[in-house]
C-alpha positions in Angstrom: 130.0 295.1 116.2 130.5 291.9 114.3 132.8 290.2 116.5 130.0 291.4 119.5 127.6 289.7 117.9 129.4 286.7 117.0 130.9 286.2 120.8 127.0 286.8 121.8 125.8 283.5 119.4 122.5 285.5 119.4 120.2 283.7 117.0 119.0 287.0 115.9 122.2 287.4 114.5 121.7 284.5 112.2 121.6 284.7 108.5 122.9 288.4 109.0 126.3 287.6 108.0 128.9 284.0 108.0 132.2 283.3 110.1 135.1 281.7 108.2 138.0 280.8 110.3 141.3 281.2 108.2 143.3 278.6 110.5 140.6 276.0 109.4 139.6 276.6 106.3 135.7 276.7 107.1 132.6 279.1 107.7 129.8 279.3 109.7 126.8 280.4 111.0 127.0 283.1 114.1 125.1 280.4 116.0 127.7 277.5 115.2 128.0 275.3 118.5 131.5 274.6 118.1 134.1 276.3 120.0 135.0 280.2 119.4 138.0 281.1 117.8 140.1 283.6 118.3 139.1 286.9 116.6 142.4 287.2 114.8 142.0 283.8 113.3 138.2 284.5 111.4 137.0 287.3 109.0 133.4 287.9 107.9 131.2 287.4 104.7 127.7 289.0 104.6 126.9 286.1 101.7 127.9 282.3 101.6 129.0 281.9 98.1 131.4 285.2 99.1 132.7 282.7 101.8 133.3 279.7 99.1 134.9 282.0 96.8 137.8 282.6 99.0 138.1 279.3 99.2 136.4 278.0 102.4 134.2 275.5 103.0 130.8 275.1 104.9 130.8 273.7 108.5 129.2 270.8 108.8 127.8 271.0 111.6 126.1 274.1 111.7 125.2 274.3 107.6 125.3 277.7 106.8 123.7 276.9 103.4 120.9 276.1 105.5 121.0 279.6 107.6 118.0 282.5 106.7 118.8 284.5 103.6 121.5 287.2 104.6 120.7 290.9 105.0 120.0 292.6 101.5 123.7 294.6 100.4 123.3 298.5 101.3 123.4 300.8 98.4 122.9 297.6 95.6 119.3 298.4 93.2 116.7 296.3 91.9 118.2 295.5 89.0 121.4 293.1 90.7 118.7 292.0 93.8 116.6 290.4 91.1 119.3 289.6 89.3 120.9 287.5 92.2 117.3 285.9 92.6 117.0 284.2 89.0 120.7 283.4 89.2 119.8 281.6 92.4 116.7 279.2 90.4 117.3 275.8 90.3 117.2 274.5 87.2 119.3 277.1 86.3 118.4 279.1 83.2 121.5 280.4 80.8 123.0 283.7 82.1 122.6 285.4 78.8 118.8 284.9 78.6 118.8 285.8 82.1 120.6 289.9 81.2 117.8 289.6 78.2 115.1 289.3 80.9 116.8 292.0 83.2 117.0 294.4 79.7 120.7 294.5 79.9 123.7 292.9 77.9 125.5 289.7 79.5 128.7 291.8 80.5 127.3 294.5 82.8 125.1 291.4 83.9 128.5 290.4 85.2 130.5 293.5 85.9 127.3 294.3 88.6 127.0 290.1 89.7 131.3 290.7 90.8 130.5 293.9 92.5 127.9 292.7 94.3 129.1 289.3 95.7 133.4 289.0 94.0 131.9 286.0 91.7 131.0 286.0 88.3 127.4 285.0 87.6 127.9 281.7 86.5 129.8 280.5 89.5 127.3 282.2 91.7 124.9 279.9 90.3 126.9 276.5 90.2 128.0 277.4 94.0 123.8 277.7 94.4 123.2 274.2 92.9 125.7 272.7 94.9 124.4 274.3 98.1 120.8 272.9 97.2 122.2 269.1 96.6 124.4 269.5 99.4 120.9 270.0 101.1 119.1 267.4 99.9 122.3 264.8 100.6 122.2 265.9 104.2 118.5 266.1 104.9 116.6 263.6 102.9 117.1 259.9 102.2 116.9 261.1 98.0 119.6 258.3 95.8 121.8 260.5 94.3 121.0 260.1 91.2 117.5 261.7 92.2 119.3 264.1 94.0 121.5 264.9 91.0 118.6 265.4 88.5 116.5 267.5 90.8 119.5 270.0 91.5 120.0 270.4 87.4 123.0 268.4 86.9 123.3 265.9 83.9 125.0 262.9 85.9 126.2 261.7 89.3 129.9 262.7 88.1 129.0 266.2 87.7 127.6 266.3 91.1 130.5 264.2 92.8 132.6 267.2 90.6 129.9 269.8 92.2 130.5 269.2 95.7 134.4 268.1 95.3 134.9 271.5 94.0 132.9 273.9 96.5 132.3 271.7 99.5 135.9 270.0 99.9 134.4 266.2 100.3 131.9 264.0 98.8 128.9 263.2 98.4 128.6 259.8 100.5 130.9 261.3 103.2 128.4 264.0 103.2 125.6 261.5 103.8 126.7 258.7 106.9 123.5 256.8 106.9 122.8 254.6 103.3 120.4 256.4 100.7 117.5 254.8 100.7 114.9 255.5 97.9 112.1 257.9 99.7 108.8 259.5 98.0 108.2 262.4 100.7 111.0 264.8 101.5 112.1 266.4 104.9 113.8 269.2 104.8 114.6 272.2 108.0 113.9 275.3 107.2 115.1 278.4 109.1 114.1 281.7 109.5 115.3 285.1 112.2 113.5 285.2 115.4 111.4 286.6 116.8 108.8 284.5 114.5 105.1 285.2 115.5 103.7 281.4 114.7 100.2 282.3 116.6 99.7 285.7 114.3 100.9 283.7 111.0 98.6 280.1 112.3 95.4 282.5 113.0 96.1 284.0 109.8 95.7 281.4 107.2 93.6 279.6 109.5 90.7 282.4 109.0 91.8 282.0 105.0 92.0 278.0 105.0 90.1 276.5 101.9 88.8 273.3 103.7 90.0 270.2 101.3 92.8 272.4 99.8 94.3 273.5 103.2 94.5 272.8 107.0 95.8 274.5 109.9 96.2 273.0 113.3 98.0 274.4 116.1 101.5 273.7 115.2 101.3 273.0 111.5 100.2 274.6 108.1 100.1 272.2 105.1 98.0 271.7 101.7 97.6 270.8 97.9 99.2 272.7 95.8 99.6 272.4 91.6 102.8 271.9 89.7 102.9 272.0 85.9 101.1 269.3 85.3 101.3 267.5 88.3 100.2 267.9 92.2 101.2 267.8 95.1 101.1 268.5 99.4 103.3 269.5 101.8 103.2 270.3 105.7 105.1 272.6 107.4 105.5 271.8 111.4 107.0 274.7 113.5 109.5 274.4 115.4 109.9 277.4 117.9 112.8 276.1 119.6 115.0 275.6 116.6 113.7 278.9 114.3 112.4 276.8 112.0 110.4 274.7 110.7 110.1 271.0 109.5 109.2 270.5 106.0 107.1 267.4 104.5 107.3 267.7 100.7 105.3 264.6 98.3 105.3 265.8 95.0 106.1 263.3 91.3 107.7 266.6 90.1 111.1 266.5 91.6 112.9 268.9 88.9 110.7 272.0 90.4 111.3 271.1 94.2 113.9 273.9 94.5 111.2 276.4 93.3 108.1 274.6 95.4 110.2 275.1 98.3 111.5 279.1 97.5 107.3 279.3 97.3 106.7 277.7 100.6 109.6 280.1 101.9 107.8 282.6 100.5 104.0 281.9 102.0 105.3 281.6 105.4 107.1 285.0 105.2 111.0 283.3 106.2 113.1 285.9 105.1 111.8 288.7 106.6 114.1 290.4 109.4 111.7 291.2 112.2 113.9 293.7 114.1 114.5 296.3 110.9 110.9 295.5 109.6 110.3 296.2 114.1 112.2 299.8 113.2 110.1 301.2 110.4 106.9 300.8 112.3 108.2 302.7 115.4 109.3 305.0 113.0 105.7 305.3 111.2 104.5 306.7 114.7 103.1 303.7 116.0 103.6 303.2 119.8 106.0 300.3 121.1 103.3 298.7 123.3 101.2 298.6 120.1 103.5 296.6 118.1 103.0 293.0 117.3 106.5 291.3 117.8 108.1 288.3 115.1 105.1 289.9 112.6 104.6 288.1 109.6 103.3 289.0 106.0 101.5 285.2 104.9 100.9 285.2 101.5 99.1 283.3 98.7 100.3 280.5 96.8 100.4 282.5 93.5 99.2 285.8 92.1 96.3 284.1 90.3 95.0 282.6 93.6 95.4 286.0 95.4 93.5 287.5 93.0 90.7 285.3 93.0 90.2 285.6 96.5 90.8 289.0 96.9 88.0 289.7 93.9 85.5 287.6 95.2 86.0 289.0 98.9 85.3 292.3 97.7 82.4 294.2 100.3 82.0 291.4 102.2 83.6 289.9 105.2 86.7 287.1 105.2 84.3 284.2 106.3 81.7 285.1 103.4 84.5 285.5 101.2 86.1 282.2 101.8 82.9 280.5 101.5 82.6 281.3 98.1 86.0 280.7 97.5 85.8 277.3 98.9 83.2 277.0 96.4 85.4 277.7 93.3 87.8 275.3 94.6 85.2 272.4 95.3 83.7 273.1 91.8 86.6 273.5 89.4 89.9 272.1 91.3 91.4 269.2 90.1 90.5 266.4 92.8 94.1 264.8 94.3 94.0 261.3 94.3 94.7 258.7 96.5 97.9 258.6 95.7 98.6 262.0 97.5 100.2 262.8 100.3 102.1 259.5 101.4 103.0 259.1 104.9 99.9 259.1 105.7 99.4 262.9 106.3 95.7 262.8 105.5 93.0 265.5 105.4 90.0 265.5 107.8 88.0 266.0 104.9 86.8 263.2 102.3 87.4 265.0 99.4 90.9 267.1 98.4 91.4 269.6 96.2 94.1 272.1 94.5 93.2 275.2 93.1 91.5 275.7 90.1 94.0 276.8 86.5 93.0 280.2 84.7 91.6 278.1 82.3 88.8 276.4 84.1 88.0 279.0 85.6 87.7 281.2 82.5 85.9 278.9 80.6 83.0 278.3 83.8 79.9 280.2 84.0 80.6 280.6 87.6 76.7 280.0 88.2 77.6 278.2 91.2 78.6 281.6 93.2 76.6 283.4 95.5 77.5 287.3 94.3 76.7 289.8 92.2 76.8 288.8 88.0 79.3 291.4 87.5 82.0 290.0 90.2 81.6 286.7 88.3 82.1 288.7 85.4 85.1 290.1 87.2 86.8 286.7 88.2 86.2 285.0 84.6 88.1 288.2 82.6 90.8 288.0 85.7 91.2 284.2 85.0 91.7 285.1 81.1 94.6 287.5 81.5 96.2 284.4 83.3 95.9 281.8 80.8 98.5 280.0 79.4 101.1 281.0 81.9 100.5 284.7 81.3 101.3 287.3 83.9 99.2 290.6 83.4 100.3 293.6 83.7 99.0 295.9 86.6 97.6 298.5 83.9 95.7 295.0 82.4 93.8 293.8 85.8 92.8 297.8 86.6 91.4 297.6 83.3 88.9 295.2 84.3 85.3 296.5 85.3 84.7 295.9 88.8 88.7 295.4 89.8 90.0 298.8 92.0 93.0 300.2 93.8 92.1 298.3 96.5 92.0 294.8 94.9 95.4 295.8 93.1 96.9 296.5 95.9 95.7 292.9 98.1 97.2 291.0 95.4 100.3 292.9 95.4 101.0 292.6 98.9 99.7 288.9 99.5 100.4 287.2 95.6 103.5 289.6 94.8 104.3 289.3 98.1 105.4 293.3 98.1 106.7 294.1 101.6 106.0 298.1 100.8 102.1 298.1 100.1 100.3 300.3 102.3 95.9 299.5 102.4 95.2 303.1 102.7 91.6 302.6 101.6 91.0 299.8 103.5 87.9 300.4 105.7 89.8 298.9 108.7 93.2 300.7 108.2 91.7 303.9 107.6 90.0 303.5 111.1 92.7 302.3 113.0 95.4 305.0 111.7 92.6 307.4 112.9 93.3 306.0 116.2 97.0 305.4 116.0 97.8 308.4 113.7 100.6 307.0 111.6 103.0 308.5 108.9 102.9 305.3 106.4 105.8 307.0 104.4 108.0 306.7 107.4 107.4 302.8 107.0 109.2 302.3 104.0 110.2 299.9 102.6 107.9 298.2 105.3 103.7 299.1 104.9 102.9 296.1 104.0 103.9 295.3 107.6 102.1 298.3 109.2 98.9 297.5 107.3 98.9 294.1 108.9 99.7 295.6 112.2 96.8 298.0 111.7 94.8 295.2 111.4 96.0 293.3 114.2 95.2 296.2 116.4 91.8 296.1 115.0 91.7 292.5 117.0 92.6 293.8 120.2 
């Protein structure tokens, strides 16, 4: 099937697994343009640090460190999945704290790290920081010293070391134009067709906070906060290429690796459309019914989801993001002038991020049009989130005014949980009477079907 697939260069095949060729010494993506070996010359990784841990290099022409995230490995639990996703975090965090986090010791850390990808968990994560900066070298016009802080490393000799080691070169024979010192980043990136850009566009469009976001037909961008700092990027897509362009301006650059995972993230890249495709025709819902390349946009953050999905309770999106607006206009933090450069402007006068738990907490909230008690509502929500706190589910039920239903929005949209099915959703309920669906038969997918059930809803 793999060699099918790799003969085919089908770009739905992308992401879902890496080509190295033993004769050279490289691997690639399934959609690499240059010429097709023989199949008794290549052998197949389903992960790219697998691929450098034999000892082969990435192609530079078809970057596979740039490819969509490969398929999830069948029969591996939660434990090494999220495991593999702190281990990928750039800066990287020590490997013991990270098993302390997990609520295991350091050495089954790395007996289930080996298992599940041959490497131990420490080179997993030094082969990730050299695939960021090997990014960054390739696609922006970063020096490299920048480029050597922002991927974690401690001088420009531990990333020349870096790339040396895993990538077989260096880094100015990576990069054949002259750096040149640049503010706003561009970066590509990539996700598995079929992507539905008009469902995910119409989307946040309905949502858009007018200062804080924009949406025009090809783009999505906005303000976004970052420790202490702010900053705005814009996302172009680019159907053509599976992708899209990526416009970052931040001061911040030691968090770009996470700013970018969270921009992944919103715009729903590593979902596999074709499996996620199979679990709704599975749930009962007719193939003419589906919505093809369907996407799951999110929030920026769990705080922000839950501020808009409590003050949108009984009432419609438009009313709700009215009053959100409000909140924004009220209590964010103004950008200034200094933000974006390259002159990507708002149409509005004024631009705003959103507002921190604290200012929030700490506001009357007299400015709202709602009920007392849904101010109420937002202002204890805001508290559980104060300095950096993250709430437990059991903590934001607790709250009067806060349901199922409001749980279960901010799980799917700020936790970003592909497997949350709206059953009480007014709409959903409706629509599933019409389309009678089995939501179990979804799995690990209703977060999917309940957006399809609302796309139907449209038609």
């Amino acid at each position: 099937m793999l060699s099918k697939a790799r003969l085919s260069r089908d770009p739905r095949f992308d992401g879902r697994f890496f080509v190295a060729v033993k004769t050279t010494g490289i691997f690639c993506r399934p959609i690499c343009p240059a010429r097709l070996p023989k199949e008794e010359n290549v052998t197949y990784f389903q992960h790219a640090t697998q691929a450098m841990a034999h000892g082969y290099r990435p192609c530079f022409r078809c970057r596979p460190d740039s490819a969509p995230r490969s398929a999830a490995w069948k029969g591996v639990g939660a434990t090494i999945n999220r495991a593999l996703t702190l281990l990928s975090v750039i800066p990287i965090e020590r490997v013991a704290d990270i098993a302390m986090r997990l609520g295991i010791s350091e050495r089954y850390l790395n007996k289930l790290v080996v298992n599940a990808v041959g490497i131990p968990p420490k080179q997993f994560q030094n082969m990730q920081r050299t695939l960021f900066a090997k990014q960054l070298i390739q696609q922006t016009h970063l020096s490299m010293t920048d480029i050597a802080i922002t991927a974690g490393y401690q001088s420009l000799r531990q990333l020349q070391r870096a790339i040396e080691q895993y990538c077989a070169t260096s880094p100015t024979q990576l990069r054949k134009k002259e750096p040149v010192q640049q503010k706003a980043i561009s970066l590509f990136l990539s996700y598995r067709p079929p992507y539905n850009w008009p469902y995910v566009r119409d989307f946040l469009a309905t949502r858009a906070i007018e200062g804080m976001e924009r949406v025009t037909d090809e783009s999505y961008e906005r303000y976004f906060s970052c420790n202490e700092s702010l900053g705005f990027f814009k996302a172009i897509h680019d159907e053509a290429r599976h992708g899209f362009k990526l416009v970052i301006d931040m001061p911040d650059l030691g968090r770009l690796h996470t700013i970018i995972e969270n921009i992944k993230q919103v715009l729903d890249l590593h979902a596999d459309p074709l499996l996620i495709e199979q679990s709704l025709l599975q749930s009962g819902l007719p193939p003419s019914k589906l919505t093809p390349g369907l996407r799951l946009p999110s929030a920026w953050n769990v705080f922000e989801s839950g501020c808009r999905a409590i003050v949108g309770q009984q009432v419609s999106v438009k009313a709700a993001i009215s009053q959100v607006t409000l909140l924004v206009h009220q209590l964010g933090e103004t950008v200034s002038d200094a933000l974006p450069s390259n002159g990507l402007e708002s149409k509005t006068s004024e631009r705003y991020s959103f507002p921190s738990p604290e200012s929030v907490a700490e506001n009357s909230l007299e400015f709202l049009r709602m009920p007392q008690a849904r101010k109420e509502a937002v202002r204890h929500f805001a508290r559980l989130f104060i300095n950096g706190n993250m709430p437990s589910h059991e903590d934001i039920l607790a709250i009067k005014g806060v349901g199922p239903w409001t749980l279960d929005y901010l799980k799917m949209r700020g936790e970003r949980n592909p497997d949350v099915y709206l059953g009480g959703d007014l709409i959903v309920r409706k629509m599933a009477q019409q389309y009678p669906v089995a939501p179990e038969k979804a799995a690990p997918w209703r977060s999917y079907l309940t957006l399809q059930l609302w796309q139907l809803s449209n038609q």
